[in-house]
C-alpha positions in Angstrom: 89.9 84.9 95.1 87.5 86.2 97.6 89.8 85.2 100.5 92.7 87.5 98.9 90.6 90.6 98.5 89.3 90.1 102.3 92.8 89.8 103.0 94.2 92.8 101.4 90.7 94.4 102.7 91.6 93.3 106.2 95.3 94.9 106.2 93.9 97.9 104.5 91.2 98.4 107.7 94.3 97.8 110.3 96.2 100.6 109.0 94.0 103.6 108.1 92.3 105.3 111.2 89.2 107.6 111.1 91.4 111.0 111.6 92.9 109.9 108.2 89.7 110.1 106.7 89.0 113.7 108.2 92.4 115.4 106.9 91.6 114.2 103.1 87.7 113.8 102.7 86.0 117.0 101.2 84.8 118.8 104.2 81.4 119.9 101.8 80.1 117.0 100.5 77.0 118.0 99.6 74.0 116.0 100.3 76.1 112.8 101.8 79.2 112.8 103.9 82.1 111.3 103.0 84.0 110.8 106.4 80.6 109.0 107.0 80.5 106.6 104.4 84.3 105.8 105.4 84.2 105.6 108.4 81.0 103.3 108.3 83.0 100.7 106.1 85.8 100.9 108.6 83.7 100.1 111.7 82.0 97.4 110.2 84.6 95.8 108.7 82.5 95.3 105.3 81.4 97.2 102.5 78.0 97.9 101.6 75.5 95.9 98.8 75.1 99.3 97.1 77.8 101.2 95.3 77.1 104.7 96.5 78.2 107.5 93.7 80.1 109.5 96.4 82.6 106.9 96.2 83.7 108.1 93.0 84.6 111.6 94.7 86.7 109.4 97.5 88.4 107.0 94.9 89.4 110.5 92.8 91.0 112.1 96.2 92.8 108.7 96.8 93.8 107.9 93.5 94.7 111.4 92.0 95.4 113.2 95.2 98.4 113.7 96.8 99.0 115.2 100.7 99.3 118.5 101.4 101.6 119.1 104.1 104.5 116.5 104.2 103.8 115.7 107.2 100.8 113.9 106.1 102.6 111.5 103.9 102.3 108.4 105.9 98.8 109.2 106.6 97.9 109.3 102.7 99.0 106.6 102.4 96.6 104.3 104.4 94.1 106.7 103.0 95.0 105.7 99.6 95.2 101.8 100.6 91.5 101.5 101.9 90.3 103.0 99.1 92.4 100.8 96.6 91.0 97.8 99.1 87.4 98.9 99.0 87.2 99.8 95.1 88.7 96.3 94.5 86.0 94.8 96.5 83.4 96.8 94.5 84.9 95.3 91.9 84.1 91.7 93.1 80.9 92.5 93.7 79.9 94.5 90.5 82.7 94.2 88.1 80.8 96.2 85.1 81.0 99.4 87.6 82.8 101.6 85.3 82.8 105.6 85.5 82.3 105.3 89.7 85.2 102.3 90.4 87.6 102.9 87.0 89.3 99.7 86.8 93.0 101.0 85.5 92.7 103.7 88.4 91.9 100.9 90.9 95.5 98.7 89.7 97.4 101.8 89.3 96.8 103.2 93.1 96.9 99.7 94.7 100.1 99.4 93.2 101.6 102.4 93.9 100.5 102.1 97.7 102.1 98.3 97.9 105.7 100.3 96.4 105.7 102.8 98.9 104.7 100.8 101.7 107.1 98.3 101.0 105.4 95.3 102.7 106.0 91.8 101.3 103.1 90.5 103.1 100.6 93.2 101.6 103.0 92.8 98.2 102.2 88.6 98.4 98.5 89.2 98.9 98.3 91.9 95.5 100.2 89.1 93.2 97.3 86.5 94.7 94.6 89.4 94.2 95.2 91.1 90.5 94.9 87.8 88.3 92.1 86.4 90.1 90.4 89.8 89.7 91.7 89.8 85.7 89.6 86.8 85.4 86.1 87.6 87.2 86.3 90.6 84.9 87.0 88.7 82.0 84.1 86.8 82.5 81.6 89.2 83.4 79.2 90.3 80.4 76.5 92.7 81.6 72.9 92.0 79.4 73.7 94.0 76.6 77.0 91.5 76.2 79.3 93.9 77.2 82.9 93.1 78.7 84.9 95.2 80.8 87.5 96.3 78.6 90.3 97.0 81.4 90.9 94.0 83.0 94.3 93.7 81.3 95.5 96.6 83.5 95.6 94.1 86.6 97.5 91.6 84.5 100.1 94.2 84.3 99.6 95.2 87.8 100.2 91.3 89.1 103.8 91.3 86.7 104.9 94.2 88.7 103.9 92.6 91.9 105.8 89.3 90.5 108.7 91.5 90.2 108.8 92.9 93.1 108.9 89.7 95.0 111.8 88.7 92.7 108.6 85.6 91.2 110.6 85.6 87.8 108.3 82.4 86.4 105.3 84.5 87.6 106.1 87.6 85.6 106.6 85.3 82.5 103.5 84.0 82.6 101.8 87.0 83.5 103.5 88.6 80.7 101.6 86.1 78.2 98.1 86.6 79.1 98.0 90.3 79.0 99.3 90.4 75.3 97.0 87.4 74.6 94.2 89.6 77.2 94.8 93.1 75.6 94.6 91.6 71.9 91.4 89.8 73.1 89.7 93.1 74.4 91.1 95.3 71.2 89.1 93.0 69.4 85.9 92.7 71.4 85.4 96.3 72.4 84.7 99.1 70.9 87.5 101.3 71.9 89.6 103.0 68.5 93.0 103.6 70.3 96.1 102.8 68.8 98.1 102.6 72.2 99.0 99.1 73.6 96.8 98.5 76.8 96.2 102.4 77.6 93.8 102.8 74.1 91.4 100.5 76.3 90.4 102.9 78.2 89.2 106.7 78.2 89.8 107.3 81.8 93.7 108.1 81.4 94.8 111.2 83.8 97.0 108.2 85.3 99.1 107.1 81.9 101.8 108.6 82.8 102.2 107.0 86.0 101.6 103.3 84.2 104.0 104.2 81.4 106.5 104.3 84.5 105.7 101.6 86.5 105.7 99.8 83.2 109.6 101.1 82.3 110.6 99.5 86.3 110.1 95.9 84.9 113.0 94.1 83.9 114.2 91.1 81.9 117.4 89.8 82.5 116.6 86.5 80.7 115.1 88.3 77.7 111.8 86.5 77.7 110.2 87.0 74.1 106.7 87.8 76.3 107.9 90.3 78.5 110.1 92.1 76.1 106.7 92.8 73.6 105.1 93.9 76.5 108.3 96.8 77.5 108.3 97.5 73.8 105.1 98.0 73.2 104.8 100.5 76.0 107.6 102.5 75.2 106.4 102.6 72.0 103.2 104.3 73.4 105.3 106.9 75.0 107.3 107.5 71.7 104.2 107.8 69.9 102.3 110.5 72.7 105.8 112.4 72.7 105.4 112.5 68.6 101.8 114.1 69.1 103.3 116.6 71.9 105.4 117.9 69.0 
C-alpha cells in the first residue's frame, strides 16, 4: 500500500514545478502562504506530520478549479495531480480527516487527472493505490467508533482504473465490494440519503462529474455486479432529474 501512494506521490512531484503553484495558488492567503506550503512538500519530497487547514483552500482550487487561460491547461493539470497525490497521502496518514481532505473529492480528481493525462504507468499505480486505500479506511474507527463513510468512492474509482487498462476480472471484483462496501456503510453511518454511493456523503459539488465517470464503465459480458452498480447510478440521476422538475 504505502509503496503505491509513494509511487503515485513520486510521479506526481516529477511533473508539477513551483511556477505551477504560483499561477493557481491564491495570491492572499491570509495568515499562511500557500505557494509556501507547496512548494515545501515539493522540495522535500514528503509531506508533513501535521495536516495544515490551508490545504483545504489548495485541494478546493485543485479539485473544483479549472485554468483560466487555455494555455494553462497542461499546467493544471500537474497542479491538480500533486494535490490528488498529497491529499491521498493525508489520507494514509489520518484517514478520519474529513471536511479538510474530503475523501469522494480526493477519488474524483485523482481520476480525472490519470484520464486526461493518459499515462498507463500513472493509470497502473491508481488501480494498485484506490483498493488498498478502500481498506485502511474501512478499518479506521476514530474513539468515538466512527467510520469513514466514503471509502466506497475509491472502490469505484479502482473499477474505472480497471477499465481503463482493459483489467476486465479486476472491474468484476471491484464491482462486488463496493455494493457489498456501500451497503456496509448505509448501514453503519448515520447518513439518510436515498442515492446509491453519493447519499454517503454531504460534500457533493462533484456528483455530477461521478455520475459521468460512472455512465463511461462498460460491460460487454453483462456481469450481474457491475450492471447493479450502472443501474443503480443512473437511477440516481433519474431520481435528481425528478426533483429538478
Amino acid at each position: 500500500m504505502k509503496s503505491r501512494l509513494d509511487d503515485l506521490f513520486d510521479f506526481a512531484c516529477s511533473e508539477v514545478r513551483e511556477e505551477d503553484f504560483r499561477v493557481f495558488c491564491p495570491k492572499d492567503p491570509g495568515d499562511m502562504s500557500y505557494v509556501a506550503l507547496c512548494t515545501a512538500v515539493l522540495a522535500q519530497k514528503e509531506i508533513p506530520e501535521d495536516v495544515d487547514p490551508e490545504w483545504f483552500e489548495i485541494f478546493g482550487i485543485a479539485q473544483r478549479g479549472s485554468p483560466e487561460q487555455v494555455s494553462h491547461a497542461d499546467r493544471f493539470l500537474r497542479f491538480k495531480l500533486f494535490c490528488g497525490a498529497v491529499a491521498a497521502k493525508f489520507l494514509l496518514v489520518e484517514p478520519g480527516l474529513d471536511t479538510v481532505v474530503i475523501v469522494n473529492y480526493v477519488c474524483c480528481s485523482l481520476v480525472q487527472s490519470a484520464r486526461a493525462i493518459g499515462n498507463r504507468e500513472l493509470t497502473e499505480i491508481l488501480l494498485g493505490v484506490f483498493p488498498a486505500l478502500a481498506k485502511e479506511m474501512e478499518d479506521y474507527r476514530a474513539p468515538s467508533g466512527w467510520v469513514v463513510q466514503e471509502y466506497p468512492f475509491c472502490l469505484l474509482s479502482g473499477m474505472l482504473m480497471a477499465e481503463d487498462l482493459e483489467n476486465h476480472e479486476k472491474v468484476v471484483d471491484l464491482a462486488g465490494q463496493l455494493l457489498k462496501a456501500e451497503e456496509q456503510v448505509r448501514e453503519d453511518s448515520f447518513f439518510p440519503g436515498h442515492e446509491f454511493l453519493l447519499g454517503l456523503t454531504n460534500y457533493d459539488s462533484l456528483h455530477v462529474d461521478w455520475l459521468a465517470l460512472a455512465a463511461s464503465l462498460v460491460n460487454p459480458e453483462n456481469e450481474e455486479d457491475i450492471t447493479a452498480v450502472k443501474s443503480k447510478l443512473e437511477e440516481v440521476e433519474k431520481w435528481r432529474a425528478g426533483k429538478a422538475t
